[in-house]
C-alpha positions as CSV (number, residue, x, y, z in Angstrom):
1,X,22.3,17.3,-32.3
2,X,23.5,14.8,-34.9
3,X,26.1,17.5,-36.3
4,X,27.7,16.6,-33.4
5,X,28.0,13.1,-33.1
6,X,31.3,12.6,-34.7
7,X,32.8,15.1,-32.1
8,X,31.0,13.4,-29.6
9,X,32.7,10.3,-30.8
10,X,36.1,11.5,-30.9
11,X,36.1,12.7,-27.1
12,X,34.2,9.7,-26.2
13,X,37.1,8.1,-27.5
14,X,39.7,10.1,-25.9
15,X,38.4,9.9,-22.4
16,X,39.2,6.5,-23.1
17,X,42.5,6.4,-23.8
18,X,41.7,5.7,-27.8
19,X,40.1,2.5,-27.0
20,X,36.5,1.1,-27.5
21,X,35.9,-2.6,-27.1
22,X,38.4,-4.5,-28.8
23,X,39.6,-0.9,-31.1
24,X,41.9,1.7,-30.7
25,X,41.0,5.1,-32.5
26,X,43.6,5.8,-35.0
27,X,41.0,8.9,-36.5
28,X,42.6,10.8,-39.5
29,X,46.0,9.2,-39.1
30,X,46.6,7.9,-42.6
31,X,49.3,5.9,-42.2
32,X,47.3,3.5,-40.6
33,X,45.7,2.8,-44.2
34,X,47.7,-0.3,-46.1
35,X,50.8,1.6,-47.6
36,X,50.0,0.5,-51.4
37,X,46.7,2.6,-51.1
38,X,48.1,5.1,-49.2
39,X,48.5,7.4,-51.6
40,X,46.1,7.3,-54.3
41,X,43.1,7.5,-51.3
42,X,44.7,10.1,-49.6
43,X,41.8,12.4,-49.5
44,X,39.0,10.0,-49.5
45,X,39.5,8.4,-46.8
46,X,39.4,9.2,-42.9
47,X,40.7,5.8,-40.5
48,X,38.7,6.4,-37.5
49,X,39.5,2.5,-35.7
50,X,41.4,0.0,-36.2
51,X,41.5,-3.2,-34.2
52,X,44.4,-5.4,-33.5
53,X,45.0,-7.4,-36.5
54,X,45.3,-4.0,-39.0
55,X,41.8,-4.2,-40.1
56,X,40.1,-0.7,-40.0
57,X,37.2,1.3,-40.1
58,X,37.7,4.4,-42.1
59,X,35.0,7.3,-43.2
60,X,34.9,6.8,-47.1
61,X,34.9,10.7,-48.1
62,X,33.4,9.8,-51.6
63,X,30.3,11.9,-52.1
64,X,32.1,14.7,-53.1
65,X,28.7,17.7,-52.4
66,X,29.4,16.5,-48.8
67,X,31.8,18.3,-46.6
68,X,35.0,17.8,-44.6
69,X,33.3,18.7,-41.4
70,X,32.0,17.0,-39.0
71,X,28.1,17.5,-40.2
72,X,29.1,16.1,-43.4
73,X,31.4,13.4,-42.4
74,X,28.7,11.4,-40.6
75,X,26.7,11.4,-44.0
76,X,29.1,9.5,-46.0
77,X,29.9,5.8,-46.0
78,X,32.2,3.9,-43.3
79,X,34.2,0.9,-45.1
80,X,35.8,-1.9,-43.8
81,X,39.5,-2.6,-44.6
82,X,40.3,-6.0,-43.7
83,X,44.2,-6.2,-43.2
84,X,44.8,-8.9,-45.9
85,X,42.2,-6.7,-48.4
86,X,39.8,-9.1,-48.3
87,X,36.9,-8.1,-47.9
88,X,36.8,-4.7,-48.7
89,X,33.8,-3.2,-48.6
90,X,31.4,-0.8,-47.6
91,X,29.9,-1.7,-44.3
92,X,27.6,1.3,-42.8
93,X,25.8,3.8,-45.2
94,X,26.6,6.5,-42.5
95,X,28.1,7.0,-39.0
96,X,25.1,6.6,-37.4
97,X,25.0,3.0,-38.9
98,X,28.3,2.3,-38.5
99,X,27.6,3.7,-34.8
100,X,25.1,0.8,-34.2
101,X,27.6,-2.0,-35.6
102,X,30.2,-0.9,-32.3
103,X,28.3,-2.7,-29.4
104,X,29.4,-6.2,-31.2
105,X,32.9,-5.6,-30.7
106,X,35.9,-7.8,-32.2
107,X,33.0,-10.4,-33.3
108,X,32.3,-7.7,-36.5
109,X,35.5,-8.9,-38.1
110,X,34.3,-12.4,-38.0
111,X,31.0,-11.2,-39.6
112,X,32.9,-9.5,-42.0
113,X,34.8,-12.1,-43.0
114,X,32.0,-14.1,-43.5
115,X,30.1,-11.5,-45.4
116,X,33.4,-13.0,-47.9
117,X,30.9,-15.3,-49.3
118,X,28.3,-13.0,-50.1
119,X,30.4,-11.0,-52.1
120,X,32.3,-13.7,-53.7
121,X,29.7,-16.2,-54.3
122,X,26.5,-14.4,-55.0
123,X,24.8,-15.9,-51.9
124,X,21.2,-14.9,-51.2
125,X,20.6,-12.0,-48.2
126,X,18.2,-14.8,-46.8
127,X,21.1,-16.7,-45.9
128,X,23.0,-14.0,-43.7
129,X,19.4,-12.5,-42.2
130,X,18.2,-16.1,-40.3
131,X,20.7,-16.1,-37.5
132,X,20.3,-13.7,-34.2
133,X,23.0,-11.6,-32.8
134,X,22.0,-11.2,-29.0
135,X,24.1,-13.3,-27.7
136,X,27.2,-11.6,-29.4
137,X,25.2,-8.9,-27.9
138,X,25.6,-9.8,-24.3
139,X,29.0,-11.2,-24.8
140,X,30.8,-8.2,-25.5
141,X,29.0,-6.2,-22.9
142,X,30.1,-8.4,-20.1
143,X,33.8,-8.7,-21.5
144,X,33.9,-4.8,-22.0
145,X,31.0,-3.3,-19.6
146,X,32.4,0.1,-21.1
147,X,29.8,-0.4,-23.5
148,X,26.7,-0.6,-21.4
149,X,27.5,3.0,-21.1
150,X,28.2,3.9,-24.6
151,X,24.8,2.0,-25.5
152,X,23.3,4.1,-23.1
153,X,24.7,7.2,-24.1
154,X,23.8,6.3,-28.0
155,X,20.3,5.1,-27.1
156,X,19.2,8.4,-24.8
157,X,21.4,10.8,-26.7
158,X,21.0,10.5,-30.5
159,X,18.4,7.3,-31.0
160,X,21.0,5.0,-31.2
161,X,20.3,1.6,-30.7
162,X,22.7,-1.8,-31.6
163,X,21.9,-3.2,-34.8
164,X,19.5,-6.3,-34.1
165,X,22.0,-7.6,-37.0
166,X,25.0,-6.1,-38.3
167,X,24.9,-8.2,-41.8
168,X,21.8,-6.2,-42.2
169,X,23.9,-2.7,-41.7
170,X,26.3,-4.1,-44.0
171,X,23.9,-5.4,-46.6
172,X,22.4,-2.4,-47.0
173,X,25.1,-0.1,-47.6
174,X,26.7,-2.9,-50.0
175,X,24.1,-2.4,-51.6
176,X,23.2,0.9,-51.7
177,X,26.4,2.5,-52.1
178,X,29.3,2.5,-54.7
179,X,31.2,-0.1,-55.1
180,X,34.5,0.4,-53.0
181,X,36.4,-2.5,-54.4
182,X,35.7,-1.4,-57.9
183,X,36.4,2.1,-56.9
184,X,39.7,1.4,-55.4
185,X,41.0,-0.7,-58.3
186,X,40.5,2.3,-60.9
187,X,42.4,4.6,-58.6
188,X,45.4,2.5,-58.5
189,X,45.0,2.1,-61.7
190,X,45.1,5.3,-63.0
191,X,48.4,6.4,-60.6
């Protein structure tokens, strides 16, 4: 059943016009990506939302044994590409992860943003891992009740559940994963 979750995802997203909370599917249209990376990511990555400051999610196609189909898609890494670069970074180890950051809404790219600090400054997990998220929880259920059902769906479906905290998620694909930043510089580089 997980093979299928990507589709799944997609014609959840269609029967919504393209939008989930506070994003708007842009799935597989590069141009969506920041022009200057454009073309020397072309075939790594996959923009699957982007919300309405140009920040985007995208499938990080990087594990090259995996498979452009949908089985192998949800295996690989989702990033986050903040629309002034910074941060970019690895934020889900797979689409099942990334699928459990989505019931916080627009208030990821303020975690995000934060997470600026960790990867900047060297700051300690400890730090991020104190605070509690239900209330960011709650807050984007009542302002999109859309997402009550796609919790549902997630939870009774495919095991789903929201993250209990999304610097967690992203923690541990930062950590766990390459590094994209570093990634990303030697491909421009070498254009």
């Amino acid at each position: 059943m997980v093979q299928n979750l990507l589709e799944w995802f997609l014609k959840y997203l269609e029967s919504r016009n393209g939008r989930l909370n506070d994003f708007v599917s842009v799935y597989g249209k590069m141009d969506s990506l920041n022009p200057m990376i454009q073309e020397s990511v072309f075939p790594y990555f996959i923009p699957l939302l982007q919300d309405g400051s140009g920040s985007l999610f995208a499938i990080w196609n990087i594990h090259e044994v995996r498979l452009n189909t949908y089985q192998h898609l949800i295996s690989q890494p989702i990033v986050w590409l903040e629309a002034e670069a910074n941060p970019i970074a690895v934020c889900a180890k797979n689409f099942v992860a990334f699928l459990s950051l989505l019931p916080y809404g627009g208030i990821l790219h303020h975690y995000f943003s934060k997470m600026d600090f960790y990867l900047l400054e060297n700051r300690t997990k400890e730090h991020y891992l104190k605070d509690t998220f239900a209330q960011d929880l709650g807050n984007c259920a009542k302002e999109y009740p859309e997402m009550l059902d796609f919790n549902k769906t997630l939870e009774k479906e495919y095991g789903i559940s929201p993250a209990l905290s999304p610097y967690q998620v992203f923690l541990e694909a930062y950590d766990t994963e390459p590094n994209l930043e570093e990634w990303l510089n030697q491909r421009v580089e070498n254009m």
